[in-house]
N, C-alpha and C positions, 0 to 999 in steps of 0.2 A: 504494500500500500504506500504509496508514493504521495508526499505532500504537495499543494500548489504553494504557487509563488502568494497568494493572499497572507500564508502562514508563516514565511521565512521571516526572520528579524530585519531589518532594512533603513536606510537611513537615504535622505533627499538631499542635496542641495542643489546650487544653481549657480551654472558657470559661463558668464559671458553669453546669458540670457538662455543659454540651453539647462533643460531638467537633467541630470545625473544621479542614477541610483546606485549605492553601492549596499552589497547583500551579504549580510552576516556569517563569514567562514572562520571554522573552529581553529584555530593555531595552534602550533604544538604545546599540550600539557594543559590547552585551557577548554574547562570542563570535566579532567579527565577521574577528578577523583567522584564527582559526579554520575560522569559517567559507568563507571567502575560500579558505584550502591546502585544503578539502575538497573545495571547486567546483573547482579546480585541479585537484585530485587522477583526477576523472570527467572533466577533458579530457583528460589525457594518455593515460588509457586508452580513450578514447573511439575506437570500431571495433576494439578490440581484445577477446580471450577472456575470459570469466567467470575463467577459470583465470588468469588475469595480475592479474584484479583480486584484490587481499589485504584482506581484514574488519579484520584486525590493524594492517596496516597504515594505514585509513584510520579505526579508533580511535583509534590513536596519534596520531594530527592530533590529535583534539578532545583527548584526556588524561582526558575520562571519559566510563564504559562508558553510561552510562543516555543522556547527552545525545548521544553518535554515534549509537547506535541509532536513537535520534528523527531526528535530522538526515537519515541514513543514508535513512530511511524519508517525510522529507519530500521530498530528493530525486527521489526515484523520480515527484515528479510532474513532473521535468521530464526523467530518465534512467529506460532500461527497458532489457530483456536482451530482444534477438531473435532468433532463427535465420536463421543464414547463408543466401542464394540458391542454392541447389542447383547450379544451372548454373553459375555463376559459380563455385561451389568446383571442380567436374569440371573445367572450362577450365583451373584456373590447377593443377591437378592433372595435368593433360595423359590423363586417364583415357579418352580418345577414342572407345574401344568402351563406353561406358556409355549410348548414346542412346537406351537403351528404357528405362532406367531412369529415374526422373524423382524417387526420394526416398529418404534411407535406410532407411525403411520395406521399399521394396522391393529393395533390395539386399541387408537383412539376409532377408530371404524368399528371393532367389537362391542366398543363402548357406547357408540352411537346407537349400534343397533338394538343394543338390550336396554337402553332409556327407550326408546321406540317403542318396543314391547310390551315394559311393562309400567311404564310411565306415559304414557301415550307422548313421547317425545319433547316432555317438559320435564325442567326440575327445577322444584322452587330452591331457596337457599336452605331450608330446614327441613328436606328431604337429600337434599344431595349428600349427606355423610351415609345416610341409612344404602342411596344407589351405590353407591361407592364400595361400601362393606359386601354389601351380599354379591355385587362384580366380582370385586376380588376372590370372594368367596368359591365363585365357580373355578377359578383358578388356581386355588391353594394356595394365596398368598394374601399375607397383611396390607388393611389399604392404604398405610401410608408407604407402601413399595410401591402397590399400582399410581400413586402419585407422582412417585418418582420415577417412575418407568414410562408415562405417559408425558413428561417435559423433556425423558432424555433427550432430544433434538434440537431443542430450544438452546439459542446463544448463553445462556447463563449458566446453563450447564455441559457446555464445553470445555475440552480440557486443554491447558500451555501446554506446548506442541515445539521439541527443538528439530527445526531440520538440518543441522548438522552433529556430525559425531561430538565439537565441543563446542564451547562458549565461546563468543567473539570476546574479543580484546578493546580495548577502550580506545586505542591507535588504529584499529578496524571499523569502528563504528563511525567516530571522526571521519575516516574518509570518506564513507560511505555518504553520511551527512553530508558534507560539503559535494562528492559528486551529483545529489539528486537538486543541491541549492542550484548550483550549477545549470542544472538543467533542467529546472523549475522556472528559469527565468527563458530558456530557449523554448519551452512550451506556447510561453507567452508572445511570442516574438513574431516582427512581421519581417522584419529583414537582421541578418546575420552579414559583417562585413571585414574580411583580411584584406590587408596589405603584406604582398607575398613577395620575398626578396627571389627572384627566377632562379638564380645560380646556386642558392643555396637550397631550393624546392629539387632542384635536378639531383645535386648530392646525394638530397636524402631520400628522392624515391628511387634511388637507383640499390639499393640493398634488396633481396629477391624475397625478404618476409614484407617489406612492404611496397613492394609494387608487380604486377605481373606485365608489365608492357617492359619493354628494351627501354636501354636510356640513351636516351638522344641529346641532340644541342640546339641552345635556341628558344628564342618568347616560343614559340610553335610546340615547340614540346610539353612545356609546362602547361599549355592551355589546353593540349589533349588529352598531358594527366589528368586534370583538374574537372576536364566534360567527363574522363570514365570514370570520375570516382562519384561526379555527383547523377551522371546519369545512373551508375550501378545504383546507386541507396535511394533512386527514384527523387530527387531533390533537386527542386525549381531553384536555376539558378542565372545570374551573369556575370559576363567580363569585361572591364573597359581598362584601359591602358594609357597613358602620357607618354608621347614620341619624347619629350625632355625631363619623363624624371628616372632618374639615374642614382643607382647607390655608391659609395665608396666602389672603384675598381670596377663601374663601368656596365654593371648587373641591373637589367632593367627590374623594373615595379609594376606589380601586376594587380590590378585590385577584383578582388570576388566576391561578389553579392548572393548569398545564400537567400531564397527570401523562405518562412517562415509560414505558421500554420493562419496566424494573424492577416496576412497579405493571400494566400492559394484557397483555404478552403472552412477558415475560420473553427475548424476541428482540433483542436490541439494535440491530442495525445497520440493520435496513429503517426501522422505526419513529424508531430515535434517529437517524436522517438526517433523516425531516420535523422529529422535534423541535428537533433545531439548525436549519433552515431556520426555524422558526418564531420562533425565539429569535435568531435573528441578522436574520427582518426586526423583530422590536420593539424589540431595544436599539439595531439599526441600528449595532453595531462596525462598525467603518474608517476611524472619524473619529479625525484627531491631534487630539492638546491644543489646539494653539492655534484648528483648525476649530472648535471646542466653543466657544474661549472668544468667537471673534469670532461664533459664531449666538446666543451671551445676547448679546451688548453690543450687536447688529442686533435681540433683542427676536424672534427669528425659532428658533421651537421644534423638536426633533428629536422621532425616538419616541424614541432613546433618552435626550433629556432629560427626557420626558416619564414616563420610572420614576422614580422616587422611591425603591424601593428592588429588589434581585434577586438571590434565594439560590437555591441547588437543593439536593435531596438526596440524596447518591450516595451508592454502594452499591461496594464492595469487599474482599476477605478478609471476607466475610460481617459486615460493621461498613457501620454507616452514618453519614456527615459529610454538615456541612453545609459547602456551599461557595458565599461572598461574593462575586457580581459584581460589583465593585467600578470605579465610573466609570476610575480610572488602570489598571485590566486591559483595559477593554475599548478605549482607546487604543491596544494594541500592535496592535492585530488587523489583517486588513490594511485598504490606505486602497482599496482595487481598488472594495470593496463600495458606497462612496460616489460614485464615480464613474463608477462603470457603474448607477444607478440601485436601485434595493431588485430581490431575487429576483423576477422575475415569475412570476405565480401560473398553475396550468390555468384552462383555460379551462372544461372540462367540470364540470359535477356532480361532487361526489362527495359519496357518501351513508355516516354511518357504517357502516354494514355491508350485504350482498347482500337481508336482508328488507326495509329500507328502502326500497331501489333499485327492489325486485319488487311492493314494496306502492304505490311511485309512480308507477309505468310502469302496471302494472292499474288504479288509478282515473282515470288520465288517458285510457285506452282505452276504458274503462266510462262515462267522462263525455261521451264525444264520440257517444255513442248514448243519450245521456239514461238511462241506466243507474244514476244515483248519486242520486236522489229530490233533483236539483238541489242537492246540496253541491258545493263549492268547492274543491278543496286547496290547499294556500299552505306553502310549504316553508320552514322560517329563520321563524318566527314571533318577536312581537313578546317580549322578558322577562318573567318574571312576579314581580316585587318580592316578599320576603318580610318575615320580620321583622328575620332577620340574613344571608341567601343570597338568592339569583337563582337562578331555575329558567328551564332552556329550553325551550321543549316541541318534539321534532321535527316534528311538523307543527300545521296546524289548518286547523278545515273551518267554513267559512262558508257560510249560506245565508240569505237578506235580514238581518235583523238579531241575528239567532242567529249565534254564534262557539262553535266546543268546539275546544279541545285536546287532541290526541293525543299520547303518548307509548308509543314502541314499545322495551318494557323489555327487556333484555337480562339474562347471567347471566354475565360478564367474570370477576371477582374478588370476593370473601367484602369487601374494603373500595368496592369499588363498589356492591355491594346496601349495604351501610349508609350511604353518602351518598342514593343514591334513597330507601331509607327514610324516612330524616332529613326529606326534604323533603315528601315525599308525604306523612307525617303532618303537617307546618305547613300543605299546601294542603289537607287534607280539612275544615280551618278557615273556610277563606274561599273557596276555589274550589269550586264542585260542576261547572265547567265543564269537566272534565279527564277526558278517555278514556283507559282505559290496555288496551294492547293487551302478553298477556306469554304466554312460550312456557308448554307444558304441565310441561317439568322444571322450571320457576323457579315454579312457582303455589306449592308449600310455602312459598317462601323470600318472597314477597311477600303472602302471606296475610294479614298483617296489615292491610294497609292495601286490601283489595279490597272490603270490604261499605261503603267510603266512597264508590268511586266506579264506575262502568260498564264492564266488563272485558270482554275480548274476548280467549280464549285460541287457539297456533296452534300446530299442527307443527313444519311446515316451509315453508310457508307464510300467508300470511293471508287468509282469507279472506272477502273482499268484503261475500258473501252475511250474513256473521254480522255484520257493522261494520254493515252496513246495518240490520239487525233492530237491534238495540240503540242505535241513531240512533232508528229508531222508535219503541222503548219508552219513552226517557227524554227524547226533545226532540222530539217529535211535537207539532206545535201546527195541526192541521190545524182542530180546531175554531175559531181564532181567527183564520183564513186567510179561513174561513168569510165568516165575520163581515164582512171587508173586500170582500166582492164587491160592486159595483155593479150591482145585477139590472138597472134601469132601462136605463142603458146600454148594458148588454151585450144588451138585447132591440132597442133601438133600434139597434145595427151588426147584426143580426142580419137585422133586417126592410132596412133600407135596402141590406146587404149581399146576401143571401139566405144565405148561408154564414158560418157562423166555423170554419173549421177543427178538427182535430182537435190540432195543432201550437200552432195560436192559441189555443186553449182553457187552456196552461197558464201561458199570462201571463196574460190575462183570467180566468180563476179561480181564478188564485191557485194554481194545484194544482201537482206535482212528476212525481206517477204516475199512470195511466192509471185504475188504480180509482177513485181521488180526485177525477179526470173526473166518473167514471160520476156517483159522488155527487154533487160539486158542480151538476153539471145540471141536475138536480132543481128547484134554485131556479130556472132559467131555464124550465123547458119551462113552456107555456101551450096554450092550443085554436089558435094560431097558430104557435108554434116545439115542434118535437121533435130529438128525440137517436139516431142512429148511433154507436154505436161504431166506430171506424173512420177513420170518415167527418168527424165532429162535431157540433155545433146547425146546425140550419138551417130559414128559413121552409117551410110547407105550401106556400104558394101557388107558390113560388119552385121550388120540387120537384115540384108536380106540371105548370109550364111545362117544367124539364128533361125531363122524363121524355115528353108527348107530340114534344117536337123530339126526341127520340132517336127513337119510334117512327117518327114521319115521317121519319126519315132510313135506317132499315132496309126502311120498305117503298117507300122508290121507289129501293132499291140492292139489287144482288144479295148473296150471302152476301160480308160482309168479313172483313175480319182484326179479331181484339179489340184491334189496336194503331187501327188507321184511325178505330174508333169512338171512342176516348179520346181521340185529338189534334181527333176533331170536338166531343165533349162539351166539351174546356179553349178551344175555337173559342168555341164559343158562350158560356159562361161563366167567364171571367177566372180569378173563384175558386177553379174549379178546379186553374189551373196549381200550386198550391201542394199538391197532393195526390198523392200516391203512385199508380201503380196499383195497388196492392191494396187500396188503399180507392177506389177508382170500382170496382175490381171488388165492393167488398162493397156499393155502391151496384146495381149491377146487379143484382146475389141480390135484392133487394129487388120487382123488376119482374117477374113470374111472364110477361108478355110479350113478354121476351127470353129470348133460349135462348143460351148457351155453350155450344161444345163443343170439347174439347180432343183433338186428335188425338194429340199428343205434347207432351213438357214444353215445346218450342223453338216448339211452333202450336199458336193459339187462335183459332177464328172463332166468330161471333156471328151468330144471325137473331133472325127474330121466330120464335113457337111459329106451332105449327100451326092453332091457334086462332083467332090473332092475324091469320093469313096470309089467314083465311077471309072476317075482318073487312073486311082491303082488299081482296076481290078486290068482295064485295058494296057495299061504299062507292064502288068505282071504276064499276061497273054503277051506281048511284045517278047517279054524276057525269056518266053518258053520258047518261041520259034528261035530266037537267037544264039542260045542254050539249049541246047537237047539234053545234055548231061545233067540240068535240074530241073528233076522230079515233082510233080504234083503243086507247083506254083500255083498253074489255073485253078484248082480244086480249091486250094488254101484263099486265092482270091477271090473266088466264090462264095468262098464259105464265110470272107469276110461280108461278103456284098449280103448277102442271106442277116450273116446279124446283124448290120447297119439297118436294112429294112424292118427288121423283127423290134432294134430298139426305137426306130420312126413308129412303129405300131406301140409300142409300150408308151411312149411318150403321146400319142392321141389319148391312149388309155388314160393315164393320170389325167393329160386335162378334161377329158369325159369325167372320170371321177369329181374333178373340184367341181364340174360344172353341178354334178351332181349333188354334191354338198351347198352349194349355192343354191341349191332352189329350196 
């Protein structure tokens, strides 16, 4: 149970016309004997009732009302109230006929129902001792047990509760105190603000317990640790920067705006939980004094050396103070945090909000079936320098040497559309490379800045279809794609290949979509290569060898399956294997000498037509007179000519059948 900032000790003053709150942290030794009769105080009554424990009296320990409370209330992470064991109470009760019972839930339910019975559902005050006795009675126990059996659940009769193996320590309790002050006041908070010395942030994220990104060099770097640490803990954040302010030796200054549950969602405790996680991994509290002093004299930097400076600004009795992080505060804090490693981070994504999340999972689905006219997504994109801020763009879409950034605008808070304002007017300057994707209730509120740049308005969704069109309108550079095709080339794998795919076609020309194919083609076809859609470019001469080895392979086979023909067509030529069947089958539509017929969606056989059939039976007759030496050709072509016929009749028969079913 975590105190609010209304209960911390606290003091005001006013500097230079600003409110400043500074908030009561326990210093070393002060409280502590205090503290010590109070831990005392929760073991003597430790397994013993709520009702034994006294409020009064374990204020009277501390001697004042605000700092018990806190204390009272820090405790509790290591003391809790729990309800007794049911069984274990009956036993030492001797209540012996209770064995069906198993909670005082349902005993006062047994209770109810025998007042029901035989009180007709009332009981005055000077009958309730007599219901009570003869109750009990049925159970074989005294009724001042059923009395006490029938509150066990109730808070008074709960019992101190330690959950760890020992006592905390009065140097344990302290710090704990001052880290929940601490972040009793970031609860409250609408904005959280460092000043980050950049060269010394790079030092110290570059140790592998606290950071999992490479360490780089450069404002650029620091600003991309500083989006993965706030986008990881899900915390609304910005960066702005002074091209002239500069530290000792040349280290630029970074400033970061954390904003707070007060400013995003006026919720405090979900949110102002990441926010103090986020703020307790960058100033990195838990270091003593003298940790601090021996990591400068080793030359060996912290993050939280690496602030420079860190206020926030809280919110309470509807007044707002600012409150000084100040290096000797953030000493009390505890030392746990240093020596168990920095917070570690999830593992998973997190997006700032559910369209993000729905708009990244859709084009990564739509890319994997070439669906996305070959863009790129890239999530955490690189900063965009301004004149006096940093813009992040939540995503960006790359495609060869084309880069756009998208930004998916929200409607939060009346002071977060005028920060995105702010800056989307600096970039309609110098970026035209910026997408802004905004819902339809926010178009009023961002209208200003929309005839500068490519918008793409949404629901409740986003949809693909539209990001794609407007990708087309304003970064279509397919004429210039054109341009780079090497016709020569692509004719020459073409003829030594016999095939380029339909698949291979969008490397080799440079193309993204399927129409873009059709066109680009154009350039390649000649009196020697043509174009299938489908299918793709490929030589005549090469197409019209496939196509007599298919014929010869139907007429000296009976009716086959349309799968048996395809693994012999990718037999014969390799090229194939890279092809779908529905594109051999649009290959096939092509040959008026093969016949398909589909029986059912799960069976497909293949012949030759009947035309076709007439052809070999007369070629085979050719072959006999030319050949004396082979035997029984005619017969064998006959006898195909005889099935060819037999299956023209089977295939009347079925559609006779369907006709049949149709009526």
């Amino acid at each position: 149970m975590r105190f609010s900032l209304q209960d911390v000790k606290k003091s005001i003053q006013r500097r230079s016309g600003e409110l400043m709150v500074s908030l009561h942290f326990l210093r070393p030794a002060e409280a502590e004997q205090q503290i010590a009769r109070l831990i005392a105080y929760h073991e003597e009554t430790l397994g013993q009732p709520q009702r034994n424990f006294s409020l009064d009296d374990a204020r009277a320990i501390v001697g004042d009302y605000r700092l018990a409370h806190c204390l009272l209330a820090t405790l509790s992470h290591w003391y809790n109230w729990g309800a007794r064991d049911w069984r274990a109470a009956v036993l030492e009760r001797g209540a012996t006929g209770l064995s069906e019972i198993s909670s005082p839930v349902q005993l006062r339910l047994a209770l109810f129902t025998f007042v029901n019975e035989h009180y007709a559902g009332f009981l005055t005050s000077t009958r309730r001792a007599e219901a009570l006795l003869r109750f009990a009675a049925l159970y074989h126990m005294q009724a001042v047990d059923l009395e006490y059996l029938l509150r066990l659940d109730s808070e008074e009769e709960a019992l101190l509760l330690r959950s760890t193996p020992q006592a905390p320590t009065p140097q344990e309790v302290a710090a704990l105190y001052n880290q929940w002050v601490f972040e009793a006041a970031l609860y409250n908070a609408s904005s959280v603000h460092f000043s980050i010395d950049c060269r010394a942030f790079l030092s110290a994220s570059a140790t592998p317990e606290q950071t999992a990104l490479p360490l780089e060099s450069g404002l650029g770097a620091v600003i991309k640790r500083l989006c993965y640490l706030a986008r990881r803990l899900g915390v609304y954040y910005d960066l702005t920067y002074g091209p002239g302010e500069t530290l000792q030796g040349g280290a630029h200054l970074l400033h970061l705006t954390l904003y707070g549950p007060q400013d995003v969602t006026g919720a405090p405790q979900q949110y102002g939980l990441r926010l103090a996680r986020l703020c307790r991994l960058l100033l990195g509290y838990g270091t003593r004094n003298e940790e601090r002093t021996r990591s400068r004299t080793q030359d060996k930097k912290t993050l939280g050396t690496a602030i420079v400076a860190a206020e926030a600004t809280v919110h309470f009795l509807q007044r707002a103070y600012t409150f000084e992080m100040q290096d000797r505060l953030l000493a009390l804090l505890p030392p746990q945090t240093r020596a168990a490693g920095r917070p570690s981070l999830p593992q998973d994504d997190l997006y700032d909000s559910t369209v993000e999340q729905q708009f990244a999972e859709a084009f990564q689905g739509m890319a994997r079936s070439r669906g996305v006219d070959g863009w790129r997504l890239e999530r955490e994109p690189e900063p965009l320098l301004l004149a006096q801020s940093i813009f992040i763009p939540d995503f960006a879409l790359t495609r060869g040497e084309k880069r756009v950034y998208v930004e998916i605008l929200g409607f939060w808070t009346p002071s977060y559309r005028e920060r995105k304002l702010q800056k989307l007017q600096e970039l309609q300057k110098s970026h035209t490379d910026l997408l802004l994707i905004i819902p339809q209730d926010a178009r009023e509120a961002f209208a200003a800045v929309t005839s500068h740049f490519p918008v793409v308005y949404y629901e409740q969704q986003i949809a693909l279809s539209e990001l794609l069109y407007v990708l087309r309108t304003h970064y279509d550079d397919f004429a210039e794609r054109l341009t780079r095709i090497q016709v020569g080339a692509v004719r020459e794998q073409i003829q030594r290949e016999g095939l380029l795919t339909e698949q291979a076609c969008y490397e080799s020309l440079h193309c993204y979509r399927r129409s873009e194919i059709q066109q680009a083609a154009q350039l390649i076809i000649d009196t020697q290569i043509a174009f299938l859609p489908g299918l793709g470019l490929y030589d005549l001469i090469w197409m019209q060898h496939l196509q007599e080895h298919c014929l010869d392979w139907l007429g000296a086979q009976d009716r086959q399956l349309l799968s048996d023909l395809l693994t012999e067509l990718r037999r014969y030529c390799p090229a194939l294997e890279r092809c779908e069947d529905a594109a051999l089958e649009v290959l096939l539509a092509q040959w008026s000498e093969v016949l398909v017929q589909r029986v059912s969606i799960f069976e497909a056989w293949v012949q030759l037509s009947e035309q076709q059939a007439k052809i070999v039976v007369v070629e085979g007759e050719e072959k006999k007179e030319t050949d004396p030496a082979e035997k029984g050709t005619k017969k064998i072509a006959k006898t195909k000519q005889g099935r060819i016929k037999k299956r023209t009749e089977s295939k009347e028969e079925v559609i006779l059948q369907s006709d049949l079913w149709g009526v």
